[in-house]
C-alpha positions as YAML, in Angstrom:
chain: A
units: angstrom
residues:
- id: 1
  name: UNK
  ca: [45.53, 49.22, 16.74]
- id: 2
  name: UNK
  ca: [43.53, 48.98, 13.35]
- id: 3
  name: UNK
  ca: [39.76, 46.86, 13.74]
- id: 4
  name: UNK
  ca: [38.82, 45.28, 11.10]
- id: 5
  name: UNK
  ca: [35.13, 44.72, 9.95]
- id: 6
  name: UNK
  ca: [33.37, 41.09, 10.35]
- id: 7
  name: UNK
  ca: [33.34, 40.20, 7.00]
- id: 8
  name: UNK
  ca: [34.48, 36.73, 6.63]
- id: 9
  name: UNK
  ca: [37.69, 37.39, 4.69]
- id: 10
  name: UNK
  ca: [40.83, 36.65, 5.27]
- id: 11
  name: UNK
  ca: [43.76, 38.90, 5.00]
- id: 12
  name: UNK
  ca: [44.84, 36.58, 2.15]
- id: 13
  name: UNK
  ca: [41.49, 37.86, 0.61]
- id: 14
  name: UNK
  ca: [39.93, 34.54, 0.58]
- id: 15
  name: UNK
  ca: [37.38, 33.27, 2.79]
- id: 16
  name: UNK
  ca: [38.07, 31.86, 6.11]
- id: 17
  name: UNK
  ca: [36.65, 28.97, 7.97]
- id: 18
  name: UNK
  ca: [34.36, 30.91, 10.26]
- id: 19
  name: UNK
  ca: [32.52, 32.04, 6.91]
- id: 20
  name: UNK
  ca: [32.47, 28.61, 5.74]
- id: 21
  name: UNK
  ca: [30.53, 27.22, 8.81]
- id: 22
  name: UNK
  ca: [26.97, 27.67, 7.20]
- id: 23
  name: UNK
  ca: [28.07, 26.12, 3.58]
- id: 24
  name: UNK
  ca: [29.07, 23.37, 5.85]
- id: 25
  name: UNK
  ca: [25.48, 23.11, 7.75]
- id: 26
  name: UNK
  ca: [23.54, 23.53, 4.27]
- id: 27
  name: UNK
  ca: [25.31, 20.61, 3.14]
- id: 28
  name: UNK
  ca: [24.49, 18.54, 6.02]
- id: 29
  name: UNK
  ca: [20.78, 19.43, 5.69]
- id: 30
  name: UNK
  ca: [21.19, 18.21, 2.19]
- id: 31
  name: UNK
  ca: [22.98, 15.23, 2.83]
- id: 32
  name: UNK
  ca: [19.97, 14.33, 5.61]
- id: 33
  name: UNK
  ca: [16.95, 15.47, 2.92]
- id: 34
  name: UNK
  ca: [18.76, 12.73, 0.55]
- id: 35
  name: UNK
  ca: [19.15, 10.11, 2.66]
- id: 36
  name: UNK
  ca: [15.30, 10.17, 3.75]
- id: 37
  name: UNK
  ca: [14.27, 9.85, 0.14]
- id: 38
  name: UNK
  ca: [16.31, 7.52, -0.93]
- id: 39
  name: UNK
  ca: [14.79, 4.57, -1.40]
- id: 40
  name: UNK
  ca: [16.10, 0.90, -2.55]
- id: 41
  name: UNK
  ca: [13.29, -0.75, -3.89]
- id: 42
  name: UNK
  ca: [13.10, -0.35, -7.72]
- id: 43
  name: UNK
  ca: [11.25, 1.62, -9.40]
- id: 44
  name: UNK
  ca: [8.15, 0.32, -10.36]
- id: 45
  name: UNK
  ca: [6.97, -0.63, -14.37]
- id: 46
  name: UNK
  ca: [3.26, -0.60, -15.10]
- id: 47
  name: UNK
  ca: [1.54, -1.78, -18.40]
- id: 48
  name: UNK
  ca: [-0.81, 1.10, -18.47]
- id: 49
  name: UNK
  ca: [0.13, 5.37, -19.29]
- id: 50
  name: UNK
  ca: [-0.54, 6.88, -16.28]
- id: 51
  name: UNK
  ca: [-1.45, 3.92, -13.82]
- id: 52
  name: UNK
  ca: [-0.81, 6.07, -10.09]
- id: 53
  name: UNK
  ca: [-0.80, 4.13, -7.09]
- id: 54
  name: UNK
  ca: [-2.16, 5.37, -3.42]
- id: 55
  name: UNK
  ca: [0.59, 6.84, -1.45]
- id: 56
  name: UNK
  ca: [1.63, 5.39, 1.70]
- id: 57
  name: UNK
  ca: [2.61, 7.18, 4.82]
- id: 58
  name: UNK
  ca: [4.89, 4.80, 6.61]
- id: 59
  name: UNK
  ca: [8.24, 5.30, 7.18]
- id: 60
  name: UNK
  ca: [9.33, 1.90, 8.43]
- id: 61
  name: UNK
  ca: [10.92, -0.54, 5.87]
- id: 62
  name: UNK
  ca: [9.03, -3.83, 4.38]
- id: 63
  name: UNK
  ca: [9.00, -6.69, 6.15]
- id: 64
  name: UNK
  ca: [11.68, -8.91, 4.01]
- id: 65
  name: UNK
  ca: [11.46, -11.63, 6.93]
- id: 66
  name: UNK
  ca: [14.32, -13.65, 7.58]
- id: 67
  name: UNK
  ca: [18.04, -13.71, 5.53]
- id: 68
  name: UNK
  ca: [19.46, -16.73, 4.68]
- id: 69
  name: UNK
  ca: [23.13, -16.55, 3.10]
- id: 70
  name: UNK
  ca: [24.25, -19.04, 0.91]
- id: 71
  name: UNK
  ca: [27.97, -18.59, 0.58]
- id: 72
  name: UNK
  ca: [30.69, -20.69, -1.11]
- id: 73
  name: UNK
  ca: [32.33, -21.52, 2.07]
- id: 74
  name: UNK
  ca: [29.12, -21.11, 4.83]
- id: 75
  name: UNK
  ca: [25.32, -20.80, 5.08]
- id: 76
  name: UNK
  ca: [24.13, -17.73, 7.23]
- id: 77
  name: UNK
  ca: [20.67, -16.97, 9.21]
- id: 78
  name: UNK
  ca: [20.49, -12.80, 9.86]
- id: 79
  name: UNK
  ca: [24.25, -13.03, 9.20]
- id: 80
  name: UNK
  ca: [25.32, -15.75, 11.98]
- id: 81
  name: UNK
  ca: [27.19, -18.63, 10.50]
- id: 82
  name: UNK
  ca: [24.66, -21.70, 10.83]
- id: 83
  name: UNK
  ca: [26.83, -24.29, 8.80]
- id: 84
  name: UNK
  ca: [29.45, -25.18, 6.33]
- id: 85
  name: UNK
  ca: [28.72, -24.86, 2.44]
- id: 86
  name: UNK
  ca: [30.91, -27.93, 1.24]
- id: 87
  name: UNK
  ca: [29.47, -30.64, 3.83]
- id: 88
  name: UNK
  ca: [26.11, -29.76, 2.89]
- id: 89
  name: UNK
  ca: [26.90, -29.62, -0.86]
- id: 90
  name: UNK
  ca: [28.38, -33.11, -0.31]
- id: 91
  name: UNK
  ca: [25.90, -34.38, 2.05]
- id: 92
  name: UNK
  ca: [22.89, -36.50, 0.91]
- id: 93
  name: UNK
  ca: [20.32, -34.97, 3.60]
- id: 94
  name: UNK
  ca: [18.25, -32.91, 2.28]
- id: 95
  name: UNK
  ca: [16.95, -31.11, 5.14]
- id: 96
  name: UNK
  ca: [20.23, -28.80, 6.62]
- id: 97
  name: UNK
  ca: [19.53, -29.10, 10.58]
- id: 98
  name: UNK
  ca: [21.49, -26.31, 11.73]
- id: 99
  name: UNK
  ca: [19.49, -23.67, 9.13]
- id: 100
  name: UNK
  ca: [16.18, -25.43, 10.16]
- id: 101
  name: UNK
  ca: [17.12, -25.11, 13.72]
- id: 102
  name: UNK
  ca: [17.94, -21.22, 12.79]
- id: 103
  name: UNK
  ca: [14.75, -20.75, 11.43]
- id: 104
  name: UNK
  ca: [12.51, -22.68, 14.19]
- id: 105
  name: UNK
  ca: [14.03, -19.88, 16.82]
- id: 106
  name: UNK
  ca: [13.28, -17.02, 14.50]
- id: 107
  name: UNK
  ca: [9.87, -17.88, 13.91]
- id: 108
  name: UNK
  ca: [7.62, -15.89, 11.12]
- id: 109
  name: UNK
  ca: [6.48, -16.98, 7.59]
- id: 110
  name: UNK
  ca: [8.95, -14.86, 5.10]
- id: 111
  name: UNK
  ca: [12.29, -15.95, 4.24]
- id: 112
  name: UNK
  ca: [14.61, -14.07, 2.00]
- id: 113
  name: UNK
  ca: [17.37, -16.65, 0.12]
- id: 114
  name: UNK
  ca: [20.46, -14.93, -1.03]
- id: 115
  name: UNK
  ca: [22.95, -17.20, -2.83]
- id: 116
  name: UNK
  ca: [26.21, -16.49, -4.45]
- id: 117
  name: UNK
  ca: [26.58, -16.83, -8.34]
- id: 118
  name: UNK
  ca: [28.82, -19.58, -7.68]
- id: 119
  name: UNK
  ca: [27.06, -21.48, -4.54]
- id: 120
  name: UNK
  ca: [26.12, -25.16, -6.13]
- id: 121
  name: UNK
  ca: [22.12, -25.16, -7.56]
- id: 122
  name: UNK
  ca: [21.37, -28.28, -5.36]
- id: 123
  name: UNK
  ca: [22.90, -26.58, -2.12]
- id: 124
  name: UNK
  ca: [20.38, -23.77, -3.01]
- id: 125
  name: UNK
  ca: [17.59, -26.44, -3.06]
- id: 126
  name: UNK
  ca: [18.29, -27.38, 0.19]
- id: 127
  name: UNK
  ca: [18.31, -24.66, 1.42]
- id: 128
  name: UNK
  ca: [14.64, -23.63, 0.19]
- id: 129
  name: UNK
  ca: [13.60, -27.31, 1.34]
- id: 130
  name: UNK
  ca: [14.55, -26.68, 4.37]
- id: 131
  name: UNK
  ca: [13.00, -23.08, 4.87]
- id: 132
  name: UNK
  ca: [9.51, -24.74, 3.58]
- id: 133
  name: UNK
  ca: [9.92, -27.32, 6.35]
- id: 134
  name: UNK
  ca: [10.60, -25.04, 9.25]
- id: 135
  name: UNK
  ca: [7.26, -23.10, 8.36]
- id: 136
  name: UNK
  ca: [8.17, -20.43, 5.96]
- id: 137
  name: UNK
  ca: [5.31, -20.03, 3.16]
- id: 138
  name: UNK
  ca: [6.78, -17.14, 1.88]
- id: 139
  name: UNK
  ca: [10.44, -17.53, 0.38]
- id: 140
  name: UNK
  ca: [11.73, -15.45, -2.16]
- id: 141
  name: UNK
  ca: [15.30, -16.36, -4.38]
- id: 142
  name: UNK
  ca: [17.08, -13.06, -4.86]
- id: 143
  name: UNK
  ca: [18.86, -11.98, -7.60]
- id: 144
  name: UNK
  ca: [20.65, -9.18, -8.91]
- id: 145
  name: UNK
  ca: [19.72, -7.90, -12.80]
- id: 146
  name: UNK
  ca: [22.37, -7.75, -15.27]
- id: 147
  name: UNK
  ca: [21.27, -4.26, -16.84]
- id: 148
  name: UNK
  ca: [20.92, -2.82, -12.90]
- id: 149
  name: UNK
  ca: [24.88, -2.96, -12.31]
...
């Protein structure tokens, strides 16, 4: 009976799976190291050569408050379907009762309105009426750069 050495090879000559084991670990170490930097805020532009900012040592994300979907076909609080897109676009109230009653049980001050490119302009408006109503100071329209896709 012949022995052969430990040395990760095959008899093929190639490598075999046990020797591939710690590649595989590396590259999960990796993959983890990336995802903790990553970050999906843009980067940010100053107007002066070498304007630094403090560092900040918390890990926890921003605060974006509240998401409200405007769809072509529903509005959404946190993702939960709080009413239809085409009676409110064809309705004449201008405060949308099932968002506002979305937003009273949340509570909080931030609201973040995402609307799709082809969700009707005065649905959008209503929308950000009624988020000023229910309490929320803070409501920011987002949008998605041309020269970032």
């Amino acid at each position: 009976m012949r022995r052969r050495r430990a040395t990760g090879l095959a008899a093929s000559g190639s490598l075999s799976a046990a020797a591939l084991a710690p590649l595989v670990d590396m590259l999960t170490i990796l993959l983890v190291a990336l995802l903790r930097s990553w970050s999906t805020e843009a980067p940010a532009n100053f107007a002066e050569e070498g304007f630094a900012l403090p560092l900040s040592r918390q890990e926890a994300p921003v605060d974006r408050g509240v998401t409200i979907d405007v769809g072509t076909s529903g509005l959404y609080v946190e993702g939960w379907r709080a009413g239809s897109a085409t009676y409110w676009t064809d309705s004449d109230d201008v405060l949308v009762t099932e968002v506002y009653e979305a937003l009273q049980s949340r509570g909080g001050t931030r609201a973040v309105i995402r609307a799709h490119k082809d969700a009707p302009w005065s649905l959008v408006g209503k929308v950000l009426f009624t988020a000023q109503q229910a309490g929320y100071g803070d409501v920011e329209l987002v949008a998605v750069a041309s020269t970032s896709l």
